[in-house]
N, C-alpha and C positions, 0 to 999 in steps of 0.2 A: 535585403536578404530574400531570398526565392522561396516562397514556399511549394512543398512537391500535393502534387493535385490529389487530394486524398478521395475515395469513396464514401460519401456519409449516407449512411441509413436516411431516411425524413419517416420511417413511421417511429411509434415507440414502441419499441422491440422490448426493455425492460424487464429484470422479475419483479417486479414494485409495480404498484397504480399509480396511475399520474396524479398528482394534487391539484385539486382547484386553486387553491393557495398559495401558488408559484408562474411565474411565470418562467416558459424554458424556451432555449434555443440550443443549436450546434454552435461552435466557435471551431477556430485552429491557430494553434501560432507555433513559433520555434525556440529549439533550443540552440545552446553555442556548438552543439556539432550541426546542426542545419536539418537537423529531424524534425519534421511536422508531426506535432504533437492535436489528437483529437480530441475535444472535452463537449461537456454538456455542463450548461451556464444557468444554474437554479438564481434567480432574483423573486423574491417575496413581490406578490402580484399589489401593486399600488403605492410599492415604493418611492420614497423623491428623497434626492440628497445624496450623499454621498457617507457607503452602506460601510460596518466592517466586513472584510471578506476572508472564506476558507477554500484551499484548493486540498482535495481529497482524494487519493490515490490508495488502491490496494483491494482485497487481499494479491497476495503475490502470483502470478498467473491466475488471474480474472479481470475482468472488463467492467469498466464504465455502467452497463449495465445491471449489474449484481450490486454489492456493495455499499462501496464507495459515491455510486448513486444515490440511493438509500440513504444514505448521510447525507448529502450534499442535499437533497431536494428535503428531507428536512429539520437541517438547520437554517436551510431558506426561510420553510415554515417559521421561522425563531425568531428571525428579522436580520440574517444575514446572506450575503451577498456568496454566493459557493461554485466550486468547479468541480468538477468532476472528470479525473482524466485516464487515457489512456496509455501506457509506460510506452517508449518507444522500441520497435518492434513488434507491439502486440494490440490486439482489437484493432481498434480503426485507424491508428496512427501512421506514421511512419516508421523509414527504414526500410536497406533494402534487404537485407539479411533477417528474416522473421525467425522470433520465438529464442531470442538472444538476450542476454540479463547481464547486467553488469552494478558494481558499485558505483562505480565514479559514473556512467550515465544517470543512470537513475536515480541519481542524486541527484544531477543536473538537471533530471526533468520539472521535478519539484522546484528547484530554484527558476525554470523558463516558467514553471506555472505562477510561481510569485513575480518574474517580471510582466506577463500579461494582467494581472491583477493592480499593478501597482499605475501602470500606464491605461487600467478600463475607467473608461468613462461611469461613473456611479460609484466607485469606489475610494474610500480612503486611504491613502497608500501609507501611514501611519498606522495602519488598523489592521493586518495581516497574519493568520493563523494558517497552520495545516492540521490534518488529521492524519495519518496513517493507518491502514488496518493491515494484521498481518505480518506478514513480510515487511511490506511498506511500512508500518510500527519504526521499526528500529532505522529502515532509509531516511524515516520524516523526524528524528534525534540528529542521525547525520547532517542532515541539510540545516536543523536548527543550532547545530555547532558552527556550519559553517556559514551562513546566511542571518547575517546581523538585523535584517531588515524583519523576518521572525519570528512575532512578540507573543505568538504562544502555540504548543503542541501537544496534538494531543493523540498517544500513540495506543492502538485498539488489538487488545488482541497478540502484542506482537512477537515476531520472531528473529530472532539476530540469525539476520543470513551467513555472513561468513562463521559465527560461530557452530554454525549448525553443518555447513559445507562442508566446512573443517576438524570437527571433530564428532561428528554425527548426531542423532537426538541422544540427550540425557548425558554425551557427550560419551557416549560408551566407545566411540572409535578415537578417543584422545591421548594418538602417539603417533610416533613419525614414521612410523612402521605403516600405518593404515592411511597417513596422509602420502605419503611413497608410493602408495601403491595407487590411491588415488589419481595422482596425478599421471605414473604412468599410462591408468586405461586412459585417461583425457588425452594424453598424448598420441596413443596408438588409434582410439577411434576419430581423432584428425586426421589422419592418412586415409583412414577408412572411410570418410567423407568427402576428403578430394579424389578419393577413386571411384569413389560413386555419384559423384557432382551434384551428391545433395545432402542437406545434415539427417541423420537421423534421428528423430523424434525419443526422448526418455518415456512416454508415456503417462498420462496424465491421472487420475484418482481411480484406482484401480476396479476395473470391470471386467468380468461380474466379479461378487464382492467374495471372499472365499469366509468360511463360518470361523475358522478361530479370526479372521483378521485383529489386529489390538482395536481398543475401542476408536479413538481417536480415529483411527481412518475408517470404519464404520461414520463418525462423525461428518468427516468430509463427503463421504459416498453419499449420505443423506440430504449432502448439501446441493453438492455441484453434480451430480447423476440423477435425479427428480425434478420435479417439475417445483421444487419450491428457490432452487436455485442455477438449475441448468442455461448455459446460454450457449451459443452454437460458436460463438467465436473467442467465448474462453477455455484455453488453454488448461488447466486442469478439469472443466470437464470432458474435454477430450482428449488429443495428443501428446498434450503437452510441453515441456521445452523441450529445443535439442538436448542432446546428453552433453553435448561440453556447451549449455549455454550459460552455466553457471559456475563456469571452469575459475574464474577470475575473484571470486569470493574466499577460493581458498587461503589467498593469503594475505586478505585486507583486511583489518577490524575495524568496518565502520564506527563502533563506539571510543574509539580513543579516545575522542579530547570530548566526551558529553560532561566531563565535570564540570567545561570550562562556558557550559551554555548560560547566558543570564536571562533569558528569557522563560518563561514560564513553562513547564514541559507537565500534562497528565499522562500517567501510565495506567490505563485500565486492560483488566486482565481477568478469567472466570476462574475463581479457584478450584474448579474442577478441569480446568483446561491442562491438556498434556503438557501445555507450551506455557507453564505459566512463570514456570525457572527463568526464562529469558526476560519475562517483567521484573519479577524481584529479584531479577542480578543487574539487570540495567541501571534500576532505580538506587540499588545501593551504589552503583560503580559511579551514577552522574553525583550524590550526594558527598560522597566522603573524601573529605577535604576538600573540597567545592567550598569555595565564599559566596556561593551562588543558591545555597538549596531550598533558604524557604521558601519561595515560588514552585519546588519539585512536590511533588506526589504520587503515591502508588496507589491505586484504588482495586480490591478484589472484589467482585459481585459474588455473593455466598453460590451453591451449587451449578454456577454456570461454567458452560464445558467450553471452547476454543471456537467453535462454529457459532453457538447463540449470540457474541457477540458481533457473526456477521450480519445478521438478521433480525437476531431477537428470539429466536429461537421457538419455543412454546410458552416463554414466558416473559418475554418484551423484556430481556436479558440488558439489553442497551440502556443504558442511562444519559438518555437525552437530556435530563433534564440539569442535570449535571455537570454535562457538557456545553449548555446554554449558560450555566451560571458562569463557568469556568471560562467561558470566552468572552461572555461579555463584562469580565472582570479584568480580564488581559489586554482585551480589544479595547477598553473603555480609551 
């Protein structure tokens, strides 16, 4: 398989410091549509053997650099083997269609990030974890339904895309009336695309920020518009996706068969987070009637909002340590 010639940075562009205590490099490999997928490869610096490993994707329009970085370099720090990547279409990856989102890709990405992990040298391919933040939360459930090789997941934050697509936050657009109408505009700003021979852009985390905004996108504004998480080549903190790049969620529910997951699944989530309904409906929908669920868990961090768990927020919101327990109890 060909890979297509990507552009990599070589400085460290990152919102995070670099760790003494890792060693990093660029990688790239592919998925089964033939997209060159970009990652950055955190290895705990003085390692030997063969490591358990995590590939870490998300939040949902953001990059490598933010995030999923952040995690990945330190669970390195932990003594595990991490990747860190970017969804296809967006930051440094492939694709030639940019800023385009799908279910069934991006699922697929995570599963090409599990086949480079299980074929890397240093790695135990018996020993294989994801993370998810975000968005990616509820993609990295799907890939653990469908990706047997998956022996545990741990979903940060998350948000069920098609549910949210398709019936809006809080679910307050949940009728056929508002999904009708949905699909309409997607339909007519297709035309409007190919008659402009180019997509147009939805807009990424709303700038400048207006004073009633709800809290939660104040949250985001804080995040990905400042200098504590800003990066130039993600997408919510600038343009954002095209308007139909998320056309295709409406009528998929990635959580279908999460009952039927046997592998080990964490759900953390801030109980001050807007988005925290999509944890605790996950969590119930993967347990009930599952012959699967004591390995399942929901984990709420007391007054932590949706953003702290992308960073830590002001008060190192993330439960690393928890996470270290949790995998290498899975990964054992």
């Amino acid at each position: 398989m060909k890979k297509e010639q990507l552009q990599l940075t070589t400085a460290w562009d990152k919102t995070f410091p670099k760790s003494d205590k890792v060693d990093h490099c660029k990688v790239t490999f592919i998925n089964r549509y033939g997209i060159t997928l970009a990652a950055d490869l955190y290895r705990p610096k003085g390692a030997s053997g063969r490591l358990p490993a995590i590939a870490v994707c998300g939040p949902f329009g953001a990059v490598k650099e933010q995030c999923s970085g952040l995690y990945a370099q330190t669970m390195a720090e932990r003594g595990f083997l991490t990747l860190a990547f970017d969804p296809s279409f967006t930051g440094e990856s492939g694709g030639a269609v940019r800023y385009m989102a799908s279910p069934e890709i991006n699922t697929e990405d995570f599963m090409a990030a599990v086949d480079f992990l299980s074929l890397c040298e240093g790695v135990n391919p018996d020993r294989i974890g994801i993370i998810g933040i975000c968005g990616w939360g509820g993609l990295a459930i799907n890939a653990a339904a469908l990706d047997t090789r998956v022996k545990a997941t741990a979903a940060m934050t998350m948000y069920d895309m098609t549910r949210v697509n398709a019936n809006g936050y809080f679910d307050a657009e949940d009728s056929e009336e508002a999904r009708y109408a949905k699909r309409a505009a997607m339909c007519a700003q297709r035309l409007e695309d190919l008659k402009a021979g180019e997509y147009r852009l939805g807009g990424g985390v709303v700038d400048p920020l207006p004073e009633d905004a709800p809290h939660f996108v104040k949250d985001y504004y804080d995040y990905y518009k400042t200098e504590r998480g800003y990066h130039p080549r993600s997408l919510n903190s600038n343009g954002g996706w095209n308007v139909i790049g998320c056309e295709s969620f409406l009528n998929q529910p990635i959580l279908q068969y999460s009952r039927e997951i046997r592998s080990a699944v964490l759900i953390v989530h801030g109980e001050k987070a807007h988005s925290c309904y999509f944890g605790r409906d996950a969590y119930a929908n993967m347990v009930k009637n599952s012959k699967y669920a004591e390995n399942k868990e929901l984990l709420l961090i007391p007054g932590a909002s949706h953003t702290d768990l992308y960073d830590g927020g002001k008060t190192n919101a993330i439960p690393f340590d928890r996470l270290q327990c949790f995998f290498e109890e899975h990964l054992k």
